[in-house]
gemmi code that builds the backbone of each chain (N, CA, C; Angstrom):
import gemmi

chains = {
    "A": [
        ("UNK", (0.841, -1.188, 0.000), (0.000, 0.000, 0.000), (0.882, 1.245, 0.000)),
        ("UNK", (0.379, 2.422, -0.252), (1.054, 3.755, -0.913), (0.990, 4.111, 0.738)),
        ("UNK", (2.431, 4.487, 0.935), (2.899, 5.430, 2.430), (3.972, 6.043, 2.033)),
        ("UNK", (3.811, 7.177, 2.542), (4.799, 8.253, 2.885), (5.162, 8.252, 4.236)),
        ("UNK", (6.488, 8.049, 4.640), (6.473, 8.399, 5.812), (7.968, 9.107, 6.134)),
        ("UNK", (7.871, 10.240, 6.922), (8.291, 11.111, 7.758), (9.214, 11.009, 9.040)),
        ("UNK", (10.713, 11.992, 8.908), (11.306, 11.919, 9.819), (10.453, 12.377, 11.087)),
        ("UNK", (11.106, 12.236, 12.215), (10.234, 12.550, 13.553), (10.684, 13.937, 13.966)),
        ("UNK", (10.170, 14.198, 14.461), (9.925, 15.788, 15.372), (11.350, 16.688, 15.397)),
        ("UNK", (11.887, 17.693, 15.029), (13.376, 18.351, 15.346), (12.818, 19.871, 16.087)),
        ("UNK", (13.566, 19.887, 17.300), (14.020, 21.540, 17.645), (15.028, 21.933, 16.949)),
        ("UNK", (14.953, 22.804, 16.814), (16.040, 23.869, 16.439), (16.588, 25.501, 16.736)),
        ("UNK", (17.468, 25.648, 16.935), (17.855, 27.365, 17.369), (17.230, 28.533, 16.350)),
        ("UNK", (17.330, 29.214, 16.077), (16.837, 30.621, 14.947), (18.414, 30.150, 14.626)),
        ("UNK", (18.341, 30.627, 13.562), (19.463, 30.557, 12.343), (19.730, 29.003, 12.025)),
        ("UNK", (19.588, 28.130, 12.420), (19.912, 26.876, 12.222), (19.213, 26.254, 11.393)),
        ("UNK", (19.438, 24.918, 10.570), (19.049, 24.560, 9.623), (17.891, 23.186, 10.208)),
        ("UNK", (17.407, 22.994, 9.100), (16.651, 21.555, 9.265), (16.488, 21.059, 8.415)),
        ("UNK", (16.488, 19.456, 8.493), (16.222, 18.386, 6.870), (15.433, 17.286, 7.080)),
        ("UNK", (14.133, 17.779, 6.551), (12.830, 16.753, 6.995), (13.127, 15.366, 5.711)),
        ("UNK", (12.956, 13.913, 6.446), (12.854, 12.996, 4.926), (11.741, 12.493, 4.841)),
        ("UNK", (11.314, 12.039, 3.894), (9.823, 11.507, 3.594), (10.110, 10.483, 2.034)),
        ("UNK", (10.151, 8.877, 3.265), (10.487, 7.955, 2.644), (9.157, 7.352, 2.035)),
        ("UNK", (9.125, 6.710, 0.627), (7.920, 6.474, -0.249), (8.110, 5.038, -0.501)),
        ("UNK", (6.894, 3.939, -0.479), (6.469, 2.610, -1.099), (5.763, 2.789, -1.083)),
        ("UNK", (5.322, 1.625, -2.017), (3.794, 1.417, -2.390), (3.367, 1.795, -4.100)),
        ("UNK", (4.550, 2.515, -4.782), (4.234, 3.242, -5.976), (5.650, 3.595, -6.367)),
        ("UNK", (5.372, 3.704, -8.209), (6.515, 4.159, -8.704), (6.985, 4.985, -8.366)),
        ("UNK", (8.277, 5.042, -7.407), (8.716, 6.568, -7.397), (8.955, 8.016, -8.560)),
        ("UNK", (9.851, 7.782, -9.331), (9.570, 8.581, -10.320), (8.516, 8.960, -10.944)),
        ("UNK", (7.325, 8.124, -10.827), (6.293, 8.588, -11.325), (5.122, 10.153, -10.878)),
        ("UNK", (5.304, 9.768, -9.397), (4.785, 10.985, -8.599), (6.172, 12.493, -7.955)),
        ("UNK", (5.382, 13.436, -8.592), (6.090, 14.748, -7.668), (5.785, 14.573, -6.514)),
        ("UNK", (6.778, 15.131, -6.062), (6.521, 15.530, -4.441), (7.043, 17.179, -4.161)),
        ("UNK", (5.492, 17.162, -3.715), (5.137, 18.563, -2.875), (5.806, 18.678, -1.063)),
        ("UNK", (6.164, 19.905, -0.998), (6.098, 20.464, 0.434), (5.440, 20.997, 0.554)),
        ("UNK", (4.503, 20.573, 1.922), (3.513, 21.746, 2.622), (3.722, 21.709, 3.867)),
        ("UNK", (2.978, 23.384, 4.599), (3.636, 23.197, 5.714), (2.265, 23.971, 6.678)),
        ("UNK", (2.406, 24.005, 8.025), (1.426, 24.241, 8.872), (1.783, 24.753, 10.103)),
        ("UNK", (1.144, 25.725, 10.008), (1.779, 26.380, 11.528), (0.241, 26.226, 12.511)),
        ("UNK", (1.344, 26.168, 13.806), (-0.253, 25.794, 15.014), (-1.284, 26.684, 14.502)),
        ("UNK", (-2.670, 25.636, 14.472), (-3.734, 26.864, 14.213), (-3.964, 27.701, 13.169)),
        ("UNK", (-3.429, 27.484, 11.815), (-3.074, 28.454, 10.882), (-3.675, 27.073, 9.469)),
        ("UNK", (-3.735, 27.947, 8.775), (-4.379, 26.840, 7.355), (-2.293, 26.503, 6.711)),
        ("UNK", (-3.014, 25.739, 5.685), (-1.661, 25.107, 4.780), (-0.988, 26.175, 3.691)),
        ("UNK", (0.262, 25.789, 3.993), (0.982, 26.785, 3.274), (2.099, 26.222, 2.316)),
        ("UNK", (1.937, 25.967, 0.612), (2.329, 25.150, -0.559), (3.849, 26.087, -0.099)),
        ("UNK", (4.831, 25.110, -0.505), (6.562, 25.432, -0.105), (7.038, 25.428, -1.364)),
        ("UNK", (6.451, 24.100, -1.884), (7.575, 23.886, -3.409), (7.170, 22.665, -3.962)),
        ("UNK", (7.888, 22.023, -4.798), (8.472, 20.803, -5.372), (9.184, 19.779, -6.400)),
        ("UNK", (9.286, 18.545, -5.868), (10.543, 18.371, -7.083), (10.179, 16.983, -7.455)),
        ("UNK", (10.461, 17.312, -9.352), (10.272, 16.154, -10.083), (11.256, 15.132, -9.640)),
        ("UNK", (11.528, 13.579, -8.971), (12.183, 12.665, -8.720), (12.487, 12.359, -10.034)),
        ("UNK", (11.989, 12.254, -11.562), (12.415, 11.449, -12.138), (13.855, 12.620, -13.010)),
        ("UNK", (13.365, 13.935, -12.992), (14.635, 14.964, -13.300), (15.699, 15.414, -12.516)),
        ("UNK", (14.769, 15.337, -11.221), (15.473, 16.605, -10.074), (15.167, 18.010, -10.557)),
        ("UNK", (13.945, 18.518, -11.283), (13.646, 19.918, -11.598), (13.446, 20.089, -10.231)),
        ("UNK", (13.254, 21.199, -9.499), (12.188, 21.512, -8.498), (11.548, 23.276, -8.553)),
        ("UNK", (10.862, 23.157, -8.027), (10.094, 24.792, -8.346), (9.710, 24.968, -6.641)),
        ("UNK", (9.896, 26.343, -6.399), (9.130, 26.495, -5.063), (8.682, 28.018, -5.001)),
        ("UNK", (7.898, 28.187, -3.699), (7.532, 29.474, -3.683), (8.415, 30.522, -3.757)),
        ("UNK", (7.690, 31.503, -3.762), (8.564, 33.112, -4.125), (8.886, 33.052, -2.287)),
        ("UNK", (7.643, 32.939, -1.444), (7.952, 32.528, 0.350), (9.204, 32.490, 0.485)),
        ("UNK", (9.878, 31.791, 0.027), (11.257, 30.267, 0.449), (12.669, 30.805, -0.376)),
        ("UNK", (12.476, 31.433, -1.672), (13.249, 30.728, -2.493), (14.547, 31.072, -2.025)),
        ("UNK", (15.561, 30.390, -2.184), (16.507, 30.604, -1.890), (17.241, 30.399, 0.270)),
        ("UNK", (15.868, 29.837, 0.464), (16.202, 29.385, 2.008), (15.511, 27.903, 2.136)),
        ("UNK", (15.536, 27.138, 0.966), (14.631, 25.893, 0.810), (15.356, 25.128, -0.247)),
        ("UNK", (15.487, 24.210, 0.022), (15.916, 23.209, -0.995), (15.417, 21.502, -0.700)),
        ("UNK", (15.173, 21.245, -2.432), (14.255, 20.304, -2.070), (15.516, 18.705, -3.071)),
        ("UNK", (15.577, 17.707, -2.535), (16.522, 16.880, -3.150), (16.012, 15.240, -2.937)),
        ("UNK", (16.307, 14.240, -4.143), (15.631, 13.426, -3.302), (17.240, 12.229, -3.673)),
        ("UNK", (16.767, 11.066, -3.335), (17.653, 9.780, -3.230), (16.582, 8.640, -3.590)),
        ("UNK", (16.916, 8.321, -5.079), (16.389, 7.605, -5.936), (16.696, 6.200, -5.124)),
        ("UNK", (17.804, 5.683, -5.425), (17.824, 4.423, -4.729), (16.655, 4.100, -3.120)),
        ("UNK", (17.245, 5.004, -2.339), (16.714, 5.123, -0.999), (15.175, 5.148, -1.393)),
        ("UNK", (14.379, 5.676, -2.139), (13.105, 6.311, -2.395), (12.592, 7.056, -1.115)),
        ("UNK", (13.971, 8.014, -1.163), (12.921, 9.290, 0.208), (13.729, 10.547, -0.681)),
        ("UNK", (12.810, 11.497, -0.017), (12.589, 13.027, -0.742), (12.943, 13.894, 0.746)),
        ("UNK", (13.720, 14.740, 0.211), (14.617, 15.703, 1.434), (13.749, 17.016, 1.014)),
        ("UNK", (13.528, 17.979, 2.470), (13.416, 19.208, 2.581), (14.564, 19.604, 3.455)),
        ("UNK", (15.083, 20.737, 3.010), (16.124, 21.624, 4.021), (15.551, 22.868, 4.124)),
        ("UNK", (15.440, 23.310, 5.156), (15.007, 25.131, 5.187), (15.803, 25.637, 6.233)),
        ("UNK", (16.706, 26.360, 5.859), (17.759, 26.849, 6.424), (17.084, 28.364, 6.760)),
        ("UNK", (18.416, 28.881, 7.764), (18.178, 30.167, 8.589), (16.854, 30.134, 9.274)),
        ("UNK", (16.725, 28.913, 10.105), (15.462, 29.123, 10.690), (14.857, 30.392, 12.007)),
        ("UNK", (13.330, 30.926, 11.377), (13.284, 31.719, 12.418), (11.948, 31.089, 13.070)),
        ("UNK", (11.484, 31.894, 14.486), (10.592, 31.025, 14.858), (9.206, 30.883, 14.494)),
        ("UNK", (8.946, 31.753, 13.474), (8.007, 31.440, 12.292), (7.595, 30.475, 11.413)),
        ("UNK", (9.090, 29.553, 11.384), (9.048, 28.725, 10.811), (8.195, 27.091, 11.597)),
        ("UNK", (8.473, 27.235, 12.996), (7.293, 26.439, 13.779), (6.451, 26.121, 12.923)),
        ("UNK", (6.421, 24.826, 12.794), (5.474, 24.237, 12.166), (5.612, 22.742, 12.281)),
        ("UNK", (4.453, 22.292, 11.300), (4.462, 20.399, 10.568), (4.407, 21.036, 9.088)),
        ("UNK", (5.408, 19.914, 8.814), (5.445, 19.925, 7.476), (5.586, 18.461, 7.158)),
        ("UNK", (4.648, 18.668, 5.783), (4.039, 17.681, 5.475), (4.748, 17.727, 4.078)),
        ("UNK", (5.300, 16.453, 3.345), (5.301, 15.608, 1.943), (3.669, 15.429, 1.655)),
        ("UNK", (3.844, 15.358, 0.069), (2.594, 15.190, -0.314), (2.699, 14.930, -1.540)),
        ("UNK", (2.551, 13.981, -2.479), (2.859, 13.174, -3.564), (1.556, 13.686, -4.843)),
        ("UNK", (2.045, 14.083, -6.135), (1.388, 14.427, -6.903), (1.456, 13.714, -8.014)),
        ("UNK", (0.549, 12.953, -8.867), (0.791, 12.161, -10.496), (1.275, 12.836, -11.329)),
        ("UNK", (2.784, 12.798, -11.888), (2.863, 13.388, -13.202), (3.149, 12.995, -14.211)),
        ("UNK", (1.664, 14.480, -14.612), (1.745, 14.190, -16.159), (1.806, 15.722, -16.532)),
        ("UNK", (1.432, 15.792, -17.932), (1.507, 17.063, -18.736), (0.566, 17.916, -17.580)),
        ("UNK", (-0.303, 17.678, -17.059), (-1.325, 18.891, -16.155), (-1.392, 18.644, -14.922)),
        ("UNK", (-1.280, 19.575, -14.306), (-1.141, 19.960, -12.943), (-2.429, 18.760, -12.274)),
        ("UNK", (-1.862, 17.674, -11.330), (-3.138, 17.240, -10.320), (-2.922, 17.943, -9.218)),
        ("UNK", (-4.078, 16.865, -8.604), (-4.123, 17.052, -6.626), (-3.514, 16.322, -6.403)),
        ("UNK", (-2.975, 16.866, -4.649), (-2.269, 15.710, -3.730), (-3.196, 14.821, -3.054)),
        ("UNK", (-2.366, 13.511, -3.738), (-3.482, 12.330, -3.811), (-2.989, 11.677, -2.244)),
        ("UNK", (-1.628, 12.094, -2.154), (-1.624, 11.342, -0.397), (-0.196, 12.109, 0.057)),
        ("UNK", (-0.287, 11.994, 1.450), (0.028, 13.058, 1.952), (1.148, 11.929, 3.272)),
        ("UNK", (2.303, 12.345, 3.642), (2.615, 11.559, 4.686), (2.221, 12.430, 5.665)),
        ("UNK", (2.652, 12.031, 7.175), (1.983, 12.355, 8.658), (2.430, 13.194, 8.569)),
        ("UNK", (3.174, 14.003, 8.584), (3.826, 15.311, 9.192), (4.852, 15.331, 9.881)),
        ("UNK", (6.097, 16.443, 10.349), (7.546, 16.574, 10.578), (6.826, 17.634, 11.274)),
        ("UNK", (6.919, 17.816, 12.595), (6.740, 18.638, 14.080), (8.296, 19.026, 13.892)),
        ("UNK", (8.478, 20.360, 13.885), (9.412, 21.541, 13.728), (9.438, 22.625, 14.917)),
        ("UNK", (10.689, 22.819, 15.576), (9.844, 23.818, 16.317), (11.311, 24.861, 16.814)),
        ("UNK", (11.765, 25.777, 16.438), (12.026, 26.578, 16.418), (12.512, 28.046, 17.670)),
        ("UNK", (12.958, 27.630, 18.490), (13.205, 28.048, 20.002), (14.760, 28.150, 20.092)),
        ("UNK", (14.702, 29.401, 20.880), (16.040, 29.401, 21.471), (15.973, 29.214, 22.995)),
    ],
    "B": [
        ("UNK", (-0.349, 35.682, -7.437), (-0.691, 34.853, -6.641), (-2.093, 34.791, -6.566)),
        ("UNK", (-2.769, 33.628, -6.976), (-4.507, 33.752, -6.706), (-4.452, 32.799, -4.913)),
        ("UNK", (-5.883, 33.982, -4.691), (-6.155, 34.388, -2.976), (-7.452, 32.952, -3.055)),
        ("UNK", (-7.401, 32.169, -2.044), (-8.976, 31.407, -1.969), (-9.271, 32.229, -0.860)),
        ("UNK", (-10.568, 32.941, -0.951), (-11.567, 33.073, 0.568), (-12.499, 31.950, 0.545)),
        ("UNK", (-12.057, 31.242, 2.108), (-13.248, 30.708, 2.248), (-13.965, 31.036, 3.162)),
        ("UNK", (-15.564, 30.207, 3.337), (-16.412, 31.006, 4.034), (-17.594, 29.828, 4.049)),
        ("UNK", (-18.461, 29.974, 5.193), (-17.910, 30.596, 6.741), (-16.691, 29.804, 7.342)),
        ("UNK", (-16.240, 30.728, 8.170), (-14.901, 30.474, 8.990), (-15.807, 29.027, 9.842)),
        ("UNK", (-16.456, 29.024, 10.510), (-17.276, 28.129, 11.071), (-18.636, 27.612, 10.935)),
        ("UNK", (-19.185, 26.117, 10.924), (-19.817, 26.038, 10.066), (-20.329, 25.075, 11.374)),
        ("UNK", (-21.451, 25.078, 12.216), (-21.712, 24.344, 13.182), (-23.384, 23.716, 13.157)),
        ("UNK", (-23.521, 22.607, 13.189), (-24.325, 21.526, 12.476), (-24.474, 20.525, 13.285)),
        ("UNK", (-25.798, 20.129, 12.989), (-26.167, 18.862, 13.829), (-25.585, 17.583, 12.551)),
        ("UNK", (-25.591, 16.411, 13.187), (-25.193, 15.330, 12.673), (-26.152, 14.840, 11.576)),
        ("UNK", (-26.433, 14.527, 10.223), (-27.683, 14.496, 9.298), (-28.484, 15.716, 8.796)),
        ("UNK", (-27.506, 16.479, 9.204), (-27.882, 17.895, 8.055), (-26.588, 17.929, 7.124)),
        ("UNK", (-27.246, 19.039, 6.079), (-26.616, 19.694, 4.754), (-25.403, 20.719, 5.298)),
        ("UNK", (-24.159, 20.404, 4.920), (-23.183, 21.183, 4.925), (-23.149, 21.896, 3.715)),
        ("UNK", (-22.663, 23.560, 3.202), (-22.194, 23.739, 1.793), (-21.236, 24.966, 2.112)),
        ("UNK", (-20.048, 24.420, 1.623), (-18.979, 25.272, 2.208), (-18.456, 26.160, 0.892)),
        ("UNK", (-18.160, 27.134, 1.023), (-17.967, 27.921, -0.454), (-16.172, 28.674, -0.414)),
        ("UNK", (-15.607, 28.541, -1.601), (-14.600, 28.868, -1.654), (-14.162, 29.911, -2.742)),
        ("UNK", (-13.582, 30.952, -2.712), (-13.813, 31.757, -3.899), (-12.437, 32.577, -4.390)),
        ("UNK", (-12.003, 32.677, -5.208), (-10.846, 32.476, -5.970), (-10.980, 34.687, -6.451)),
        ("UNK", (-9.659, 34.531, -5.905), (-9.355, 36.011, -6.127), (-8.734, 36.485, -7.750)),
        ("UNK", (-9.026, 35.242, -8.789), (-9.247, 35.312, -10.160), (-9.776, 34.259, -10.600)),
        ("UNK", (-10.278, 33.918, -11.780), (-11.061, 32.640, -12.699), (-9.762, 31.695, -12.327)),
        ("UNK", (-10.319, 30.437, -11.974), (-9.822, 28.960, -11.854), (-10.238, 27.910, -12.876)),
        ("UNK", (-9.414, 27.469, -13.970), (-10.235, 26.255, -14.795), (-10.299, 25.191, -13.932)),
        ("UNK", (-11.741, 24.260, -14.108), (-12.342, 24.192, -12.894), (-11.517, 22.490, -13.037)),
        ("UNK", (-10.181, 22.189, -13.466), (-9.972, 20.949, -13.618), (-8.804, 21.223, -12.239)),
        ("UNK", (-8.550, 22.620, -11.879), (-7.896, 22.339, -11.147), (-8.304, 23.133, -9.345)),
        ("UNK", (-8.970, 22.697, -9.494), (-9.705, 23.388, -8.134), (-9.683, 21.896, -6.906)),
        ("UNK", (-9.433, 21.144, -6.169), (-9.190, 20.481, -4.914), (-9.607, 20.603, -3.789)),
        ("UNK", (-10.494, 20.108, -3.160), (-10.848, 20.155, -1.585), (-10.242, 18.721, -0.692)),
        ("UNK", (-9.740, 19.601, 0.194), (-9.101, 18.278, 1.412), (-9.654, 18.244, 2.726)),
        ("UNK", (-9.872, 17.234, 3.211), (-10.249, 17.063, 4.694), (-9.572, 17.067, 5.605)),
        ("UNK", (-9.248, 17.681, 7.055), (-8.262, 17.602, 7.487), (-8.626, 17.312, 9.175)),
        ("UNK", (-8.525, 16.476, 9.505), (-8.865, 16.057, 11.251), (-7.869, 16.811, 11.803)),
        ("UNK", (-8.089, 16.398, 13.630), (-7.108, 17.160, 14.513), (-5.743, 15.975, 14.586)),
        ("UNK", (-4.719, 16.559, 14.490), (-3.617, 15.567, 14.649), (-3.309, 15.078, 13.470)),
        ("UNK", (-4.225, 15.272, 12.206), (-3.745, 14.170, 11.508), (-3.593, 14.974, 9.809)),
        ("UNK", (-2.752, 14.170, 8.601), (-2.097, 15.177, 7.686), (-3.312, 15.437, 6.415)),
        ("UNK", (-3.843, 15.780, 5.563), (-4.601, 16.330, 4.833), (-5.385, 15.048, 4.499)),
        ("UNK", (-6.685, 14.895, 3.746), (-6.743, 13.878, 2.988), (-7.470, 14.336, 2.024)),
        ("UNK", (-7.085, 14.105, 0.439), (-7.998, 14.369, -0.430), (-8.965, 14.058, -0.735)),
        ("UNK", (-10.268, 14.811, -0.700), (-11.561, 14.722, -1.086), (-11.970, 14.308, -2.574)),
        ("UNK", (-11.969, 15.811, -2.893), (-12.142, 15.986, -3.951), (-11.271, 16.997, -5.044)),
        ("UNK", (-11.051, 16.127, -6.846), (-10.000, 17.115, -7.593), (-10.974, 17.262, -8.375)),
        ("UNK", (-10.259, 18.133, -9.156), (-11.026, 19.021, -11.004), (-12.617, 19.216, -10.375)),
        ("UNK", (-12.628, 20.096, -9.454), (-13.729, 20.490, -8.906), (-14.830, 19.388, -8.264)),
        ("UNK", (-15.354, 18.433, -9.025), (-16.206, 17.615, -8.704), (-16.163, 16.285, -9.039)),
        ("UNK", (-15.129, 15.765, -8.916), (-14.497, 14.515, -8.708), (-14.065, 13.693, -7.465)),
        ("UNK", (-14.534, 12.759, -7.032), (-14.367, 12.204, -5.766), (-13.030, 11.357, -6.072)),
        ("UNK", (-12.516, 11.633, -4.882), (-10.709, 10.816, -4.538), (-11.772, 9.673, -4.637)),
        ("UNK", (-10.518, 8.352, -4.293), (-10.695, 6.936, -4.321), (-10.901, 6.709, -2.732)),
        ("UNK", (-12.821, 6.197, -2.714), (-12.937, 5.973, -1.574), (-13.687, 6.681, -0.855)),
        ("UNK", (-14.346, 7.920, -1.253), (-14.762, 9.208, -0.492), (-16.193, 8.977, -0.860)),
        ("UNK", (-17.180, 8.965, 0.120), (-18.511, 8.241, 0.173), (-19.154, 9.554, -0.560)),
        ("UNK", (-20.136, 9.190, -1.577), (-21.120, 10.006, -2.335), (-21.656, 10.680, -1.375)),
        ("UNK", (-21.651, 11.147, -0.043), (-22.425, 12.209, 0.131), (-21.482, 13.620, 0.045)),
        ("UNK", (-20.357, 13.360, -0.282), (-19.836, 14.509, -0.608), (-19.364, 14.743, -2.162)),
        ("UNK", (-19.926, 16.306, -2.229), (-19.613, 16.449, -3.982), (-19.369, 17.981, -3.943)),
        ("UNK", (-19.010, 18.568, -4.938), (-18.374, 19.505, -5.156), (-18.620, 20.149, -6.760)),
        ("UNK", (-18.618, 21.422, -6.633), (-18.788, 21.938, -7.960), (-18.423, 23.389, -7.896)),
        ("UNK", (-19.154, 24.502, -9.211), (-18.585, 25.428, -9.167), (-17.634, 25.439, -10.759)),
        ("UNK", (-17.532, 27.313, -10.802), (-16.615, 27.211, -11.776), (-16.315, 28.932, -11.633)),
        ("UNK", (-15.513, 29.215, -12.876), (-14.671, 30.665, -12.919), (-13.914, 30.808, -11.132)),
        ("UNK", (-14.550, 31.534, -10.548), (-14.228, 32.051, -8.871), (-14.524, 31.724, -8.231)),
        ("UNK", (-15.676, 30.888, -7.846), (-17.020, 30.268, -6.891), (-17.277, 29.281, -7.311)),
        ("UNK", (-16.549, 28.065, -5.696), (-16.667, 26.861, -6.138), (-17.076, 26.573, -4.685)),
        ("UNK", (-17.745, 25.151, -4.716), (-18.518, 24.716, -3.593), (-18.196, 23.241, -3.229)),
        ("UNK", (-18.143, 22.969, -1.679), (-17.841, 21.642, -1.087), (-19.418, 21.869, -0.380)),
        ("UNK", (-20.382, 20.361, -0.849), (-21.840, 20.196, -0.432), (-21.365, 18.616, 0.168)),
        ("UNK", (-21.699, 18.604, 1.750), (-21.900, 17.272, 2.395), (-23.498, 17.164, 2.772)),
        ("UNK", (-23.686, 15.871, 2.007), (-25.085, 16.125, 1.987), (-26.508, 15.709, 3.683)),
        ("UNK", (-25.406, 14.652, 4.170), (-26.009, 14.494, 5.351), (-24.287, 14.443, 5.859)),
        ("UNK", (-24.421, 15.009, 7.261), (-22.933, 15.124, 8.360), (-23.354, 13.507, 8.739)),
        ("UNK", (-22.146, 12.856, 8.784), (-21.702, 11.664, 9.636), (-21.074, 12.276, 10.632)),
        ("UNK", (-20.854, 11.758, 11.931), (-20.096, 12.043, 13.112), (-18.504, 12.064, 12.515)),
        ("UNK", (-17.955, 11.462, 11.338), (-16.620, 11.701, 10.973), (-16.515, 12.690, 10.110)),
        ("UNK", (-17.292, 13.350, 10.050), (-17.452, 14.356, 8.631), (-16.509, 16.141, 9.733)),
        ("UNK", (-16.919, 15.559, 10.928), (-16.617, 17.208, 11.166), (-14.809, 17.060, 11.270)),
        ("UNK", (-14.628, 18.317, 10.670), (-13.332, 18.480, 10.361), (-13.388, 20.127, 9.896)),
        ("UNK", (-11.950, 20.162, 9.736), (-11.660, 20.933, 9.203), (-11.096, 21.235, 7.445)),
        ("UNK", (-12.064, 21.577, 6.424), (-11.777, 21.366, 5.020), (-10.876, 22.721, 4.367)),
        ("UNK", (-10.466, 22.537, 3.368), (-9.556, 23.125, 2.566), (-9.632, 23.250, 0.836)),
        ("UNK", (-10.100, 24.417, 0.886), (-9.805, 23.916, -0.807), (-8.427, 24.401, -1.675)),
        ("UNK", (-8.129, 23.887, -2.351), (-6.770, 24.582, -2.946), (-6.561, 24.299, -4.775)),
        ("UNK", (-6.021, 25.921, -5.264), (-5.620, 25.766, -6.707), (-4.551, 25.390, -6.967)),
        ("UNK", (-4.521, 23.976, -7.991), (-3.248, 23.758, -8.557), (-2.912, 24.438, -9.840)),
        ("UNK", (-3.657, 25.746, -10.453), (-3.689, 26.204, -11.860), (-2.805, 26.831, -11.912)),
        ("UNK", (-2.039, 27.553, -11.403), (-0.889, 28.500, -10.908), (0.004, 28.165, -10.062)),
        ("UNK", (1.164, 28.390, -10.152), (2.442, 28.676, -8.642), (1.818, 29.945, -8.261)),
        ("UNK", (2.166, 30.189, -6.876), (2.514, 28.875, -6.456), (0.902, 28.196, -5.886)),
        ("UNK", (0.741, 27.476, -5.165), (-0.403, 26.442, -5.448), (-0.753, 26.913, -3.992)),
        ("UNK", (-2.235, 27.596, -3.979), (-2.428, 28.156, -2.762), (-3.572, 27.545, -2.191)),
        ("UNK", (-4.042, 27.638, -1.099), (-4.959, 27.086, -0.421), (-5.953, 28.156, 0.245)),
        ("UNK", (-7.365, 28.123, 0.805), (-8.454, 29.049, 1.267), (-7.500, 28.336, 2.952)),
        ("UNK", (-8.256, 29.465, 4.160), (-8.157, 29.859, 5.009), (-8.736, 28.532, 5.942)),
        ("UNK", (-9.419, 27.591, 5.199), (-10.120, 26.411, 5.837), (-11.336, 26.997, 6.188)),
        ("UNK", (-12.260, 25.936, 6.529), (-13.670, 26.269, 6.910), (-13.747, 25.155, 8.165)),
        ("UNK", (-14.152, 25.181, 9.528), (-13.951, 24.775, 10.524), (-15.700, 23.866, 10.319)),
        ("UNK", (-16.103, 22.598, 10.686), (-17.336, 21.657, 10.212), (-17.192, 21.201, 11.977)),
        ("UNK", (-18.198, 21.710, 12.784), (-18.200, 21.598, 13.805), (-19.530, 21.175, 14.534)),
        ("UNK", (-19.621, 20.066, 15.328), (-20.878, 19.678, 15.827), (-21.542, 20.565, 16.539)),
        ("UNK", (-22.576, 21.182, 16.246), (-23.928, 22.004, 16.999), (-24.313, 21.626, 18.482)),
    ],
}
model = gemmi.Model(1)
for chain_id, residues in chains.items():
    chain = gemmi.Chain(chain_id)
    for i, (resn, *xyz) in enumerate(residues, 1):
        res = gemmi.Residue()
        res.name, res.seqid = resn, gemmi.SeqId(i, " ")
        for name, pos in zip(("N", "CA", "C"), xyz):
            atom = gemmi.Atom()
            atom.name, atom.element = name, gemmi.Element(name[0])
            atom.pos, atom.b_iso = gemmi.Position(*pos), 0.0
            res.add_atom(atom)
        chain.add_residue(res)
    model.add_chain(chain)
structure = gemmi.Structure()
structure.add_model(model)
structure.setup_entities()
């Protein structure tokens, strides 16, 4: 069956980095993008980016760019987020979320649990 | 960047009534890419419904969805006790790929 699943919970200082993984079975890897989304306590979802596994293209928000990087490990079949210079804004879950591609944009058809982030000095 | 408002912020209901949650797009959306997700407490999104009125694999006919240009709609037609949640709709037609404010589906 199709799972995504997610490193576990990281603190971190302000300025310090973080690298969420979100390991995939169940489905061709190359076949699905993978999306970052992310969630702050109490707050709706907020789209980060993402990256084609079968190129390594990735695209992300205007939010991020350049404090986000998205990478994956074909063999392994898990997909890396890094978001560096963290501030405590960045508090959140962030969530992987797997998209079909083809020529047109779908929905995220499944989503792993979430990466509890939290941001404290 | 296209804006979703959704609305109402809270939506509070007895169990076997009509939910219709409305979401509305701060420009025209082709309606293949418009998405609503369900989202419990604790737990990570789940897709409902894509291309406006299409049910994910698995998602019981009382929920359907429609709408087109700016104004699009999530209709649950009778609430199950698992229905209350918190929903989401979001455009994939554009980067970056934004989501409404959620609409809170809360027992009366």
């Amino acid at each position: 069956q199709v799972q995504l699943v997610q490193s576990g919970a990281e603190v971190k200082k302000p300025g310090a980095s973080v690298k969420v993984s979100c390991q995939a079975s169940g489905f061709t890897f190359n076949q699905y993008t993978m999306h970052w989304v992310r969630q702050a306590p109490g707050q709706s979802l907020e789209w980060m980016g993402w990256i084609n596994p079968a190129t390594g293209v990735t695209g992300s928000s205007q939010d991020f760019r350049g404090r986000v990087t998205f990478t994956r490990d074909t063999p392994a079949r898990t997909h890396y987020m890094e978001l560096r210079s963290l501030a405590s804004e960045d508090t959140a879950v962030y969530y992987c979320a797997r998209e079909y591609e083809t020529a047109t944009p779908k929905a995220l058809d499944w989503w792993g649990q979430g990466t509890s982030v939290t941001v404290s000095s | 960047e296209i804006v979703l408002t959704q609305s109402p912020g809270t939506l509070s209901l007895s169990p076997g009534e009509r939910a219709t949650l409305s979401c509305r797009a701060s420009q025209s959306i082709s309606t293949t890419y418009l998405a609503w997700y369900q989202q419990k407490p604790g737990k990570a999104p789940r897709l409902l419904i894509y291309s406006t009125s299409s049910r994910a694999t698995g998602v019981p006919d009382r929920f359907s969805g429609s709408g087109s240009g700016t104004d699009f709609s999530l209709t649950i037609s009778r609430l199950e006790p698992e229905d209350f949640a918190v929903y989401y709709c979001q455009q994939y037609n554009t980067s970056p790929r934004t989501f409404g404010q959620g609409t809170k589906v809360e027992i009366k």
